[in-house]
C-alpha atoms as one frame of an Amber mdcrd trajectory, in Angstrom:
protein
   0.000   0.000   0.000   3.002   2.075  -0.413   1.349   4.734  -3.214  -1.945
   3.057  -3.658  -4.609   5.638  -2.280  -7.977   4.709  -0.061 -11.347   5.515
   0.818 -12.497   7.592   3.841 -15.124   5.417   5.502 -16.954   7.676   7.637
 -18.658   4.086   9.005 -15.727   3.299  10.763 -16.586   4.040  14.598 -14.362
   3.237  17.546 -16.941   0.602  18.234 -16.635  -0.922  15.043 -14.754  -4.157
  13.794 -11.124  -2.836  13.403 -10.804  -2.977   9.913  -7.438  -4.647  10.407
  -9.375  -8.209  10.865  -7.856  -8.562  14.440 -10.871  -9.516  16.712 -11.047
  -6.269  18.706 -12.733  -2.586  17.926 -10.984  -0.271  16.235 -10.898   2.283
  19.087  -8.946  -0.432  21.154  -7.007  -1.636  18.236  -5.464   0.371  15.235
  -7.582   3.141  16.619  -5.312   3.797  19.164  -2.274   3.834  17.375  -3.844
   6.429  14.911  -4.240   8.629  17.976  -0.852   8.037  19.427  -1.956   6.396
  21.938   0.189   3.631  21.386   2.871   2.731  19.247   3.426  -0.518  16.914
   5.277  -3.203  18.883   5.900  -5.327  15.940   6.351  -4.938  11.866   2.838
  -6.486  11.488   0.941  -4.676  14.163   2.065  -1.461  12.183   1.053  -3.186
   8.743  -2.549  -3.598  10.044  -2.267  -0.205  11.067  -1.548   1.731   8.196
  -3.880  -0.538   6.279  -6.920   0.442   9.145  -4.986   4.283   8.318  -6.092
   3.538   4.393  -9.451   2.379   5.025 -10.314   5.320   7.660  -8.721   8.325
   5.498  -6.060   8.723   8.062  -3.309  10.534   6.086  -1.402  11.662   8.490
  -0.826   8.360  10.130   0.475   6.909   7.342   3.031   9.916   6.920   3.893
   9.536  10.545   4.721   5.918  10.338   6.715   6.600   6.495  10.464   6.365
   6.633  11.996   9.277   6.493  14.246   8.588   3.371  11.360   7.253   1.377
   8.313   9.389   2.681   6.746  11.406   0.234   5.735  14.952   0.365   2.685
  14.703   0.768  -0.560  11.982   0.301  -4.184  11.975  -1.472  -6.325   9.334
  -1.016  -8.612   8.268  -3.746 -11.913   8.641  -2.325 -13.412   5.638  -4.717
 -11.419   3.048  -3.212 -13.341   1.168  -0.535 -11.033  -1.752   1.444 -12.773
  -4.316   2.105 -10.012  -7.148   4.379  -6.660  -7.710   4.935  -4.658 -10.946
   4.446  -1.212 -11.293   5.975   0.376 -13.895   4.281   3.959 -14.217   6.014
   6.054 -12.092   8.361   9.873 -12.157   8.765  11.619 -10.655  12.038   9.809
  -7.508  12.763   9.818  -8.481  16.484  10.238  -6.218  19.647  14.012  -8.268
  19.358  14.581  -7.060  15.634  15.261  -3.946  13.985  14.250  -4.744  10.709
  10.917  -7.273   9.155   8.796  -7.696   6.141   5.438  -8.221   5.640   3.609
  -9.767   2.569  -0.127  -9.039   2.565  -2.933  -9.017   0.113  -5.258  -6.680
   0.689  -8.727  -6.434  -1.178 -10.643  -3.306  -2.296 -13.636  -2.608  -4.337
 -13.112   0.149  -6.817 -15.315   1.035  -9.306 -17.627  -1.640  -8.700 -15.131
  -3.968  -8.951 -13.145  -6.002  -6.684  -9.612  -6.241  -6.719  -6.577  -6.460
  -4.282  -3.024  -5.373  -3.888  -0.050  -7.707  -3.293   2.728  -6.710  -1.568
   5.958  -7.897   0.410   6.408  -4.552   2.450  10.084  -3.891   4.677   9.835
  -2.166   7.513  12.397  -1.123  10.087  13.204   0.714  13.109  13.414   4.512
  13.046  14.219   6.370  16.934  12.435   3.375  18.211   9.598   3.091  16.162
   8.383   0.555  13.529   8.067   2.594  10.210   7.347   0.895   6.697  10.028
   2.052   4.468   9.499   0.539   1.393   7.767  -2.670  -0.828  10.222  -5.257
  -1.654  11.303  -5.152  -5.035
């Protein structure tokens, strides 16, 4: 999800599922981490976040949690792009013992009607403490 924009799902409620598929509301889940109420402890905690980040609209959470040498300017979300779940499909490192970890996810969208998904092996890594994605995998 690197450049790929989202839809703002005005829906979304901190009562509501987390739309991160973890079984816990999305005020207690990625909800708080979009507040700063909490930080990622692992590479996929901060994966489901920034996906949660796409399907809410939050911008500025997913700038926040950029790498710094790969963060760009600025971000627009497409507002016709409506995710719909969020498959991880493996992890590597990204522990609270590593500095570095990927991430390979699928996550699906409707767009246009349509339904379609994004594939991605995503690295992240440790930046003044904090997990930050810096970049998909070529």
């Amino acid at each position: 999800m690197s450049r790929r924009s989202a839809r703002r799902q005005p829906a979304i409620t901190a009562t509501s599922p987390c739309p991160c598929g973890l079984d816990a509301t999305y005020g207690d889940c990625c909800g708080s981490l979009h507040r700063g109420v909490a930080k990622a402890p692992t590479a996929e905690r901060l994966m489901r976040s920034r996906y949660s980040a796409f399907a809410v609209g939050d911008t500025a959470y997913l700038l926040r949690t950029w790498h710094s040498t790969t963060r760009p300017p600025g971000l627009e979300l497409d507002s016709g792009v409506e995710w719909t779940g969020l498959e991880i499909l493996a992890t590597t490192g990204g522990s609270a013992f590593h500095t570095e970890g990927t991430v390979e996810f699928r996550a699906h969208c409707r767009f246009g009607g349509h339904e379609d998904d994004q594939h991605e092996l995503s690295r992240f890594v440790r930046e003044d403490g904090a997990w930050v994605y810096l970049d998909a995998a070529p």
